[in-house]
Every structure is written in C-alpha cells, then in structure tokens.
ZADREN-576049 format. One line per field, with one value per residue (C-alpha): residue in three letters; chain; x, y, z. Coordinates in steps of 0.25 Angstrom, whole numbers. Example, Ala and Ser with C-alpha at 12.3 -4.5 7.8 and 13.67 -1.06 7.14 Angstrom:
// ZADREN-576049
code [ALA, SER]
unit [A, A]
xx [49, 55]
yy [-18, -4]
zz [31, 29]
***
This chain:
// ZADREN-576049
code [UNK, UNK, UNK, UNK, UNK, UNK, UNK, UNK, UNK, UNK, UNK, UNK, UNK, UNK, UNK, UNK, UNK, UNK, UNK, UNK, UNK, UNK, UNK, UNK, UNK, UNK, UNK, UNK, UNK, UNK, UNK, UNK, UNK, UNK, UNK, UNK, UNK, UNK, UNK, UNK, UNK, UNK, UNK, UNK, UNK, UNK, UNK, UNK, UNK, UNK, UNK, UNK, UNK, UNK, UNK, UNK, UNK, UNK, UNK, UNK, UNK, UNK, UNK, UNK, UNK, UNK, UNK, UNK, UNK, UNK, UNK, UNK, UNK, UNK, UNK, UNK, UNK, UNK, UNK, UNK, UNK, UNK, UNK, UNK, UNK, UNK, UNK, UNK, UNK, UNK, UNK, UNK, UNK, UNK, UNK, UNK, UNK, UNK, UNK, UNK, UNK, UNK, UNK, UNK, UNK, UNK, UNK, UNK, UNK, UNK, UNK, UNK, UNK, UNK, UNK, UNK, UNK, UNK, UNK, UNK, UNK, UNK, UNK, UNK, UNK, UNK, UNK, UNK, UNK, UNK, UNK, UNK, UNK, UNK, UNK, UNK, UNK, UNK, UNK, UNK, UNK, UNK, UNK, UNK, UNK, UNK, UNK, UNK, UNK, UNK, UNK, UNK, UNK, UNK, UNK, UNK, UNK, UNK, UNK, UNK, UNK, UNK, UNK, UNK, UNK, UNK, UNK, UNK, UNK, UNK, UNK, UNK, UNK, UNK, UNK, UNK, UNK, UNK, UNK, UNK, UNK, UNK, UNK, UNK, UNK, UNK, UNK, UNK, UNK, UNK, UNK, UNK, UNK, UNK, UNK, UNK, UNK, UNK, UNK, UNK, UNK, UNK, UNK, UNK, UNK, UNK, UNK, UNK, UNK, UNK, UNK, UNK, UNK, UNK, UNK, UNK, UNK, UNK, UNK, UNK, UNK, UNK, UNK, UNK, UNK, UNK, UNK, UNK, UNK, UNK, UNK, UNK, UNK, UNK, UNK, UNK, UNK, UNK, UNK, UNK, UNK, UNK, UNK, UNK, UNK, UNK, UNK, UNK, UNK, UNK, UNK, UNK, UNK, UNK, UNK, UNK, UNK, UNK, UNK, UNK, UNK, UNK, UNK, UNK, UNK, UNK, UNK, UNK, UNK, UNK, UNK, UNK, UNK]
unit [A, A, A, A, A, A, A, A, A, A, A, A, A, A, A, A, A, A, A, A, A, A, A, A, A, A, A, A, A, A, A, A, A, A, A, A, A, A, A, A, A, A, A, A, A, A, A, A, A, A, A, A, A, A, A, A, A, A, A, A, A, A, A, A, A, A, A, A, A, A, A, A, A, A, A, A, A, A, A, A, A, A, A, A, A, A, A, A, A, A, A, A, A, A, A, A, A, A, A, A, A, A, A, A, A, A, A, A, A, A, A, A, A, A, A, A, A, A, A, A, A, A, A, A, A, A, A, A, A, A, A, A, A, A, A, A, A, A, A, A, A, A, A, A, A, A, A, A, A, A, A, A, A, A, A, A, A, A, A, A, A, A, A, A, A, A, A, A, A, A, A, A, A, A, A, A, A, A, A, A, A, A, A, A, A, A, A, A, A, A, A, A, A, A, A, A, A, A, A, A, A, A, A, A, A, A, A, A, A, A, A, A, A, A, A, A, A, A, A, A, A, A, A, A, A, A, A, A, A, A, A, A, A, A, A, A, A, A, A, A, A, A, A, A, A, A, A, A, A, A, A, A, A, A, A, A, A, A, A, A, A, A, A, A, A, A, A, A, A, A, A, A, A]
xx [-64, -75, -72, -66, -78, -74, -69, -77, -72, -62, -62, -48, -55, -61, -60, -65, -77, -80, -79, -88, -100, -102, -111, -116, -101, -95, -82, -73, -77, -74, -61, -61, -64, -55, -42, -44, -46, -32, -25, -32, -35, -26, -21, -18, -4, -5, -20, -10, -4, -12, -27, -27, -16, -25, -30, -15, -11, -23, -27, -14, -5, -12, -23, -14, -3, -15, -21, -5, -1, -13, -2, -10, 3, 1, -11, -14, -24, -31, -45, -46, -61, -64, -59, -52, -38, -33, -23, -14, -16, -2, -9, -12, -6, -19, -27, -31, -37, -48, -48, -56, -48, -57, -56, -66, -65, -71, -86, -91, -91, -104, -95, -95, -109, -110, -116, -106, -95, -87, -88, -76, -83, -83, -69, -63, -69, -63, -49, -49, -38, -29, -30, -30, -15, -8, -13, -11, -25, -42, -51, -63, -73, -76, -61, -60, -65, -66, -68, -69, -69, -76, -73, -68, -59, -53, -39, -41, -48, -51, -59, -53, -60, -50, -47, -44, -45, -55, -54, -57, -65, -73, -75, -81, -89, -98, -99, -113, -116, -114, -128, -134, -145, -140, -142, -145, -137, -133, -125, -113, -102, -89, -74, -83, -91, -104, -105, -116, -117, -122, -120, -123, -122, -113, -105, -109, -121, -130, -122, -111, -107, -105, -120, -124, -119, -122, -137, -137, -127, -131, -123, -107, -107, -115, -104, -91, -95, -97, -86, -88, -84, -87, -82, -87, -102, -94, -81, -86, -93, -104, -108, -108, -102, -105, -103, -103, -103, -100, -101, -98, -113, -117, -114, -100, -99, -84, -82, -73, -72, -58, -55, -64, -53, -40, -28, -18, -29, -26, -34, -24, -17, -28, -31, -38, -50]
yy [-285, -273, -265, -251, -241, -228, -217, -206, -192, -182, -171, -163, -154, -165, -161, -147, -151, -160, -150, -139, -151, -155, -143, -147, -141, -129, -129, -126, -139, -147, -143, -144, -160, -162, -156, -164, -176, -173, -173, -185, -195, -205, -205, -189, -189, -196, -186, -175, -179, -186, -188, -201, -208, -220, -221, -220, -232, -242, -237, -236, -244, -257, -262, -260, -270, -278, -279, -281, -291, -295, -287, -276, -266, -255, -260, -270, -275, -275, -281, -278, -288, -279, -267, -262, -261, -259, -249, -248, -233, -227, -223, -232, -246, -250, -242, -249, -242, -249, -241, -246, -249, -241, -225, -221, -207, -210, -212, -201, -212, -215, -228, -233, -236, -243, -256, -264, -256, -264, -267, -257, -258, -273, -274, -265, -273, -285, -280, -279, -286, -276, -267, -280, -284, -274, -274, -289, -293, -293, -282, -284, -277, -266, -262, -262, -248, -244, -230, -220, -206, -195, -186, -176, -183, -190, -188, -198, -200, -213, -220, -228, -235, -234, -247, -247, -251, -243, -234, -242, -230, -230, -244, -243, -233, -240, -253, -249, -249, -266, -268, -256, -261, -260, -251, -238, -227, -219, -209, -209, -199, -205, -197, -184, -188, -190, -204, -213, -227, -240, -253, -263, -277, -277, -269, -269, -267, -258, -260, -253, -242, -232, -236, -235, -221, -217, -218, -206, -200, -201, -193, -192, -178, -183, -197, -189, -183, -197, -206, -220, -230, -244, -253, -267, -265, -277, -285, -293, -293, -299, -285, -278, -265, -251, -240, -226, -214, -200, -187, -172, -170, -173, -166, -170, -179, -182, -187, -195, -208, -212, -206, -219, -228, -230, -230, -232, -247, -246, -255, -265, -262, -263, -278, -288, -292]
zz [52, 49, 38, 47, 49, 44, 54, 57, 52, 61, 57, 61, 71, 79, 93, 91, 81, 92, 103, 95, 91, 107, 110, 123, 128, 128, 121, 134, 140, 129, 126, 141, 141, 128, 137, 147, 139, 132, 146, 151, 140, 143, 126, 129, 127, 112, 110, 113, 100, 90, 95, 83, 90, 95, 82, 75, 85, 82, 69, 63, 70, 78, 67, 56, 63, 69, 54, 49, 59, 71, 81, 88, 86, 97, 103, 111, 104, 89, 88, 71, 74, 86, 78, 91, 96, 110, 114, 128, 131, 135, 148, 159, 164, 160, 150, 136, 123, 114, 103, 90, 76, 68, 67, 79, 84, 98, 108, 97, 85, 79, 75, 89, 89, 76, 76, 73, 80, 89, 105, 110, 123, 124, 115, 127, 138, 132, 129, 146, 146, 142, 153, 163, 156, 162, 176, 175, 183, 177, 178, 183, 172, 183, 183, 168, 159, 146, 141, 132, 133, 126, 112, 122, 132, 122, 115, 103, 92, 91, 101, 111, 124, 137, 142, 158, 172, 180, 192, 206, 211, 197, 198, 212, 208, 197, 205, 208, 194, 193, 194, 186, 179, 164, 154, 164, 166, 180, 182, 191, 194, 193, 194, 195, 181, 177, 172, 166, 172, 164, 166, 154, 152, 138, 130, 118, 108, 116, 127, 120, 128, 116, 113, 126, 127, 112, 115, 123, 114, 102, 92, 93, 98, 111, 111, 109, 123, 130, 139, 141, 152, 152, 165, 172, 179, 187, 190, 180, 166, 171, 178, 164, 159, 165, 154, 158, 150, 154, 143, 142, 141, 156, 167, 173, 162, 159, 145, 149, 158, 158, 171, 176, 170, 178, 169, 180, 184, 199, 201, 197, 208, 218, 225, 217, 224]
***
C-alpha cells in the first residue's frame, strides 16, 4: 500500500475564507449557492450536523476495521490498493458514494491531479455494480453516472463522487453526443444549465476527467467552482465516456450536476428493451 499523502490544511473558517478568495462573484450569490447546496445535497441532513461525517465514517471507522480484519465495516466496500472505499448514501434506492481513503478536501485538491493519484473515475465506473444490486437488473453504461459537485454545492469536506442511475430525459438528451468526435467540447443546455459536453475514449490519464477540467482551470480557486459528470457516450463501453463539466463562472452555469442523476432510478422500473 502507498505511504498515505498528507492532507491538505483546513483552516476553521473554510467556507467563509473560501467564499471571500472566489472574486469573480459577489458574496450574496455565493452564500446563495452554498444554501441551497445544504437543502439539496443528498448527505444534507448529516452536513447539517458535522460536515466531516463521511470522512469520520471511512476514515475512522471502515479502513481501520478493513486494516484490523479485511471486513469493510460501514461500507460496502474498502479498496486499501485502490486507496478507495465505497459508501451507500442514506438517500436513494440506488445512490452509492466513492469516497477516497486518504484526507482529500474535494474537486479543489491539487492532490487529485497528482501523478500518481489514483483512477476514482475509472474505480467508480467499476464498482457499477453496486447501484446495479439493488435494482436487481445491468445498466447499460448510458444509464449509469458518476458525480461530483462543486466546493459550493457541497456539504462535506471530503471528496466523494456520487454513484447513480441516470435520468431517462438526461440520457436521451446526450444520445447525440455518441459519435462526437473525441477530445472536443460543445455546449448543451440541460435541466436549465449551461453544461460543457465531451466525449472521450478512457478514463484515465489525460483522459481523467479532473485533468480534463483542471487544464482550463488551473489553480483550485478556478476548480473549487467546477461540477463534473461522467456517463456512457453509449449502451456500451465500447461507445466511450462523455464527461461534462458545468461551473459558477459561466453564464448559467450550475456548479452542481447531481440533479442529472436520479436517486429514485426509475428507470428500473421502465421496460427492458
């Protein structure tokens, strides 16, 4: 196992430090997005507490018992090689949480894009799985999403990547994205929100999706602001991944995708073709 990388520094005041250093925003519009981040984020009731619980369940509980006894505790899962556990969020039939085993604040961590940091994207979209178990049936790759939100509509500090179903109206909205050419953005408007669109053929090393997004965001103020979505291109692998990415400095831009993501998967409901 790699020796644990140290945790960036958090400083008591977080939030509102963060809030004051994005200066592209007024104040009132932040502290906008952070309320409604607490009222919607799926982990807001146990935020509305102690925004390190996630980090209190995997850190402190689930890789001591897997070091201690190879049982995952309160997860489902504990990859100590992967450096990843994964989490059943208490909301959703479905909904899953990847959440890394070291101290990572969130999309803002220079530490994600670290050479040798590991694939959470790829991790994630092989752990599909465990959403797939409780619906009882496969999901095509275009039904399957994983997300993260950003620093703002957010409610814990440690990153976690949301593991779901997809929404049927989101999924027939990209299907025109199977064949993009890859490596090129486009823009689409999707639940009201500006989103960029791009599909690409792995997902990892350049192909990562916190690089892809980090090189037109360059330092962690301009990251903390980003969302990221990643979804099959196709029913298949074979079709490739469609990442898209969404930020409070574009117009419309949400900062959050989760709401393309269907916690209730009623698709699961809907006939197999």
């Amino acid at each position: 196992m790699r020796a644990q990388k140290a945790a960036p520094a958090v400083a008591p005041a977080q939030a509102g430090h963060a809030l004051r250093r994005f200066k592209d925003f007024t104040v009132g519009r932040i502290a906008t997005f952070v309320a409604v981040a607490l009222l919607t984020s799926s982990c807001a009731q146990i935020a509305a507490a102690d925004p390190d619980a996630l980090w209190k369940i995997v850190g402190g509980q689930c890789v001591p018992e897997a070091q201690a006894s190879g049982r995952p505790g309160q997860c489902v899962s504990v990859d100590l090689n992967g450096h990843y556990a994964i989490l059943k969020d208490i909301f959703g039939r479905t909904q899953h949480l990847l959440i890394p085993t070291e101290r990572i604040t969130g999309i803002e961590s220079p530490i994600i894009l670290d050479a040798s940091a590991p694939d959470y994207w790829q991790d994630g979209w092989n752990s599909r799985k465990v959403v797939e178990a409780p619906i009882k049936q496969p999901l095509a790759a275009n039904q399957f999403g994983l997300e993260i939100n950003s620093e703002f509509r957010r409610s814990q500090q440690q990153l976690h990547i949301h593991m779901d179903c997809m929404r049927t109206d989101i999924i027939d909205a990209l299907a025109a994205d199977r064949h993009d050419e890859p490596g090129q953005w486009r823009w689409q408007t999707l639940d009201g929100s500006r989103y960029r669109v791009m599909r690409v053929t792995s997902l990892t090393q350049d192909n990562d999706p916190f690089r892809i997004v980090a090189r037109d965001h360059p330092d962690s103020q301009a990251m903390a602001t980003q969302t990221i979505l990643v979804t099959g291109a196709g029913p298949t692998d074979e079709d490739g991944w469609l990442v898209l990415n969404s930020g409070l400095d574009i117009d419309k831009g949400s900062g959050t995708a989760e709401g393309l993501l269907d916690h209730k998967c009623r698709l699961a409901a809907a006939p197999q073709p």
